[in-house]
C-alpha positions in Angstrom: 72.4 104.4 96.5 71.7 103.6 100.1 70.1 104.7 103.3 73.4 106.6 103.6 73.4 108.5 100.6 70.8 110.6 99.8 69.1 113.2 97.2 68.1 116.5 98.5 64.4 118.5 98.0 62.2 120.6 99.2 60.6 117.8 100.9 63.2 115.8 102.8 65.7 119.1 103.7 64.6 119.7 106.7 64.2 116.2 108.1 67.8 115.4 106.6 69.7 118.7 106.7 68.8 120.1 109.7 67.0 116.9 112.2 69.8 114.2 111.2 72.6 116.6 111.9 71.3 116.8 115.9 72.2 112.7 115.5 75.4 112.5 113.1 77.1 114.5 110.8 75.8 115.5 107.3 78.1 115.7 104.7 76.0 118.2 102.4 77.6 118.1 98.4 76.2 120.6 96.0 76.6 119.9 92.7 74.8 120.6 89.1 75.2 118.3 86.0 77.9 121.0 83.9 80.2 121.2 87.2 82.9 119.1 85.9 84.9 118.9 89.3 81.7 117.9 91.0 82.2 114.4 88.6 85.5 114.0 90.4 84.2 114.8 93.9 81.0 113.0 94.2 82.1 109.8 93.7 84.8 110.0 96.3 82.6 111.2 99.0 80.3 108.3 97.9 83.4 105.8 98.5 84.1 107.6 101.8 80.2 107.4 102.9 80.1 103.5 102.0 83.3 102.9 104.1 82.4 104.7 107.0 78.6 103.0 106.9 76.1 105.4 108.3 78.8 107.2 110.3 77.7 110.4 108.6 75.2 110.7 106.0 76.1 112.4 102.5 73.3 114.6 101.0 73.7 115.6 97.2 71.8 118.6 96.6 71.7 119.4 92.8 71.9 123.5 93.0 70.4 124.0 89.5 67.5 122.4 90.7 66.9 123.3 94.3 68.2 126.6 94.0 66.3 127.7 96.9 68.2 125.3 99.3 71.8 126.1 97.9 70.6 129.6 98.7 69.7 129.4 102.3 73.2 127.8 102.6 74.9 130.8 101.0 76.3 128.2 98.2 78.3 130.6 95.4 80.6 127.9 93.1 80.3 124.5 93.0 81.1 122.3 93.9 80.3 123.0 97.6 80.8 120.7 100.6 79.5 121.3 104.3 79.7 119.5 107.6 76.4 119.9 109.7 76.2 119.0 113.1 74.1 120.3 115.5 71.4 122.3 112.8 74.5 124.5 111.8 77.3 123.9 108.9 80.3 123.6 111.2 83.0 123.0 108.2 83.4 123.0 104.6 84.9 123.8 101.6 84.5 125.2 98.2 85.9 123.1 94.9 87.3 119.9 94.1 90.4 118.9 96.9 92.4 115.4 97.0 90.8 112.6 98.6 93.6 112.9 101.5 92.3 116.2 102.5 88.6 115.7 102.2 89.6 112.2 104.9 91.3 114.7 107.1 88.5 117.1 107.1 85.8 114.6 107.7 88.0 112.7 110.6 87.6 115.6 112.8 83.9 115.1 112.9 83.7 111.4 112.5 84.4 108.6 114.8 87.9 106.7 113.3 87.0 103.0 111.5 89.4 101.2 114.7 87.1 103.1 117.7 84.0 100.1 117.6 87.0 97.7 117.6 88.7 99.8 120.6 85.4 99.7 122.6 84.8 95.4 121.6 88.4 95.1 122.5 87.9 97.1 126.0 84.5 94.8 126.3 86.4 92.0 126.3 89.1 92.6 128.4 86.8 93.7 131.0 85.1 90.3 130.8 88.0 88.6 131.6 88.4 87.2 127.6 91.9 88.3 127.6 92.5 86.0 124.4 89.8 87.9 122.5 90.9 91.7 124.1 94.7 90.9 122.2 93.7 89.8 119.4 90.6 92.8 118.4 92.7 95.6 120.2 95.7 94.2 118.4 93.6 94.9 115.0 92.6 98.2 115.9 96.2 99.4 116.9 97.6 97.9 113.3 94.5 99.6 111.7 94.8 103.0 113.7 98.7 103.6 112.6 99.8 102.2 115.9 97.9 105.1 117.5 99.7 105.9 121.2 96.1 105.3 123.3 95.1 101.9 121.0 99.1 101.4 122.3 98.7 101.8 125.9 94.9 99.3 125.7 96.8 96.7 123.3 99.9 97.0 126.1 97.5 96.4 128.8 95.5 93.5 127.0 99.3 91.8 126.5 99.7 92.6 130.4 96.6 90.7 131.7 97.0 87.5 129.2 100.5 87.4 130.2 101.9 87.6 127.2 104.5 89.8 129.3 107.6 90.1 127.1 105.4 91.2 123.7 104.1 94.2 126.3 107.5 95.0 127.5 108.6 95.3 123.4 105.7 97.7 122.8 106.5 100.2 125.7 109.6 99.8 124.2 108.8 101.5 121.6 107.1 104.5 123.3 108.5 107.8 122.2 109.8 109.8 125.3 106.9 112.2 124.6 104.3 110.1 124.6 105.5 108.4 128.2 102.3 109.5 129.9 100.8 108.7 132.8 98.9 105.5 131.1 102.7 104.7 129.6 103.4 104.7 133.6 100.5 102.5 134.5 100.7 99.9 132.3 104.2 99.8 133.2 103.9 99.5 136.7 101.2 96.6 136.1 103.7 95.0 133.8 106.3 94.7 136.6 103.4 93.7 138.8 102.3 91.1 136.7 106.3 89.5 136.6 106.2 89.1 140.3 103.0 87.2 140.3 104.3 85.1 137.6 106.6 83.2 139.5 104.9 80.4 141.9 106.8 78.5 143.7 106.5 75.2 141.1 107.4 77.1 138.1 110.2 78.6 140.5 111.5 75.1 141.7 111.4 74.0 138.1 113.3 76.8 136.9 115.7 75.7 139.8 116.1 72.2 138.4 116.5 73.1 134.9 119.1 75.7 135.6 120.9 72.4 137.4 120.3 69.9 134.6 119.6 71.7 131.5 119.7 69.1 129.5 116.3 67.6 130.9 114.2 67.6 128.6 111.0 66.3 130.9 111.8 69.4 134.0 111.6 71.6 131.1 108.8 69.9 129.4 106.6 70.1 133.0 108.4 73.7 132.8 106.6 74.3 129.6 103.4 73.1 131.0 103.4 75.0 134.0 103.8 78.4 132.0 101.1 77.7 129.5 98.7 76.6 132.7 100.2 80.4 133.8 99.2 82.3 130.7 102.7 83.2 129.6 102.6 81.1 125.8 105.5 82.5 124.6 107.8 80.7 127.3 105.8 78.0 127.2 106.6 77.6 123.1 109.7 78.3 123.9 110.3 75.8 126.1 108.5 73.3 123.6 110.3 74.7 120.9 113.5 74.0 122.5 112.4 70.2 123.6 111.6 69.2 119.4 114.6 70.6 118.2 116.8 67.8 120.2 114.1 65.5 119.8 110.8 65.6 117.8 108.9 62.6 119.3 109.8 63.9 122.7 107.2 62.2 125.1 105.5 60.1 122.5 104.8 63.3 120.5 103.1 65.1 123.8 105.2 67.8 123.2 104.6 68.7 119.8 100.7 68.6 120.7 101.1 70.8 123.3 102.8 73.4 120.7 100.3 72.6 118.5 97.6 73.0 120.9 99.1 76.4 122.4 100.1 77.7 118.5 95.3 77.1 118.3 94.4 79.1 121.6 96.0 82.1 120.3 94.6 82.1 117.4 94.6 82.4 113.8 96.5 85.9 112.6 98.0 86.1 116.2 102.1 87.0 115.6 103.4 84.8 118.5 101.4 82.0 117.2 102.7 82.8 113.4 106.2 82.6 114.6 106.6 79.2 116.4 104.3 78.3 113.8 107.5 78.7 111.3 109.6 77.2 113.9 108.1 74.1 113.7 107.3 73.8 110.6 111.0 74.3 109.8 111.8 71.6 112.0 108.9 68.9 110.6 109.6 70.0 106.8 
């Protein structure tokens, strides 16, 4: 048992019925020891209450013994679960149900598991920790089904760390329907943020390699100049490119600077996963 999971009586059901439900919802089970589907359902809401950690809180109220509360709740068959919010049941329903639609019940009243890492990831980008916004809002958008608004944050994270082509895929992917006016405006920032990106030395190196692309020091310095920029994923690329022609390039500089680039993004970061492998295929 824990402070999130509670027994009912006479002397705690108004502080934890009716008072807790004006801060989060109750989740009220009635029960009685012959009820066999209250063995089933008890248990899961217990699983679901430990997941979602003080979320809600789950009272069991045993009806053979507090009759009088399963009374003033209008309880007729057990077993009986109610949503309170507010002083007032608000949902509920009578006899055992599968654990997917008890969830889907409960997730109209409760705040989803990914919101806290929406609002850290929102935090951060706001900070200016762009590294740290991609990586939690990256989480929370895996963890929320890819969820179209964790989307458009996670899209607009890639946008400000640069990582410009990875935003461009996920927009990609936007249905049609969901092309809102967010869709638009991280969009818009996107093509924004490709404009910047080009300064005149990364532009005059660009200029040089596309005359002598076989210099493996232009696009080396290229390389540099687009990690120093944010955008890691031509900068590995450019590495990339440099070790598979020749591995010691620049005294091994260049496979440091991978390796170095591959560590600021991140353990569990894709990108970083994926030239990861590359190099690793070419050093093994």
């Amino acid at each position: 048992m824990t402070e999130h999971i509670v027994d009912i009586d006479e002397s705690n059901a108004a502080a934890l019925l009716i008072e807790e439900s004006h801060k989060r919802p109750v989740v009220v089970d009635f029960w009685a020891d012959w009820c066999e589907p209250c063995k089933t359902l008890m248990p899961m809401l217990e699983k679901i209450a430990l997941e979602y950690d003080g979320a809600f809180l789950l009272a069991k109220v045993n009806a053979d013994e507090q009759g009088m509360i399963a009374q003033q709740f209008g309880v007729r068959s057990l077993p009986t679960v109610m949503v309170v919010q507010g002083g007032q049941p608000v949902d509920g329903f009578v006899g055992a149900q599968p654990e997917t639609q008890v969830r889907e019940m409960l997730g109209k009243y409760l705040p989803k598991p990914w919101d806290a890492l929406l609002q850290q990831g929102m935090e951060a980008l706001q900070n200016g920790d762009t590294q740290q916004a991609v990586a939690v809002l990256r989480q929370a958008w895996d963890e929320s089904g890819k969820a179209h608004d964790i989307a458009m944050a996670y899209a607009t994270a890639l946008v400000e760390a640069m990582r410009l082509d990875e935003a461009e895929a996920l927009l990609a992917d936007v249905r049609m329907a969901d092309q809102d006016a967010m869709y638009e405006q991280v969009r818009a920032q996107l093509q924004l943020k490709r404009e910047a990106a080009k300064s005149p030395e990364i532009e005059a190196l660009e200029a040089r390699l596309h005359d002598n692309p076989d210099d493996l020091d232009v696009l080396h310095q290229l390389g540099v100049q687009y990690s120093n920029n944010g955008q890691f994923k031509e900068a590995m690329e450019a590495f990339i490119t440099i070790l598979r022609k020749d591995l010691e390039h620049a005294d091994g500089a260049t496979k440091r600077l991978l390796l170095d680039t591959i560590a600021a993004l991140g353990k569990g970061d894709p990108l970083a996963a994926d030239y990861q492998r590359k190099l690793y295929s070419l050093l093994y």
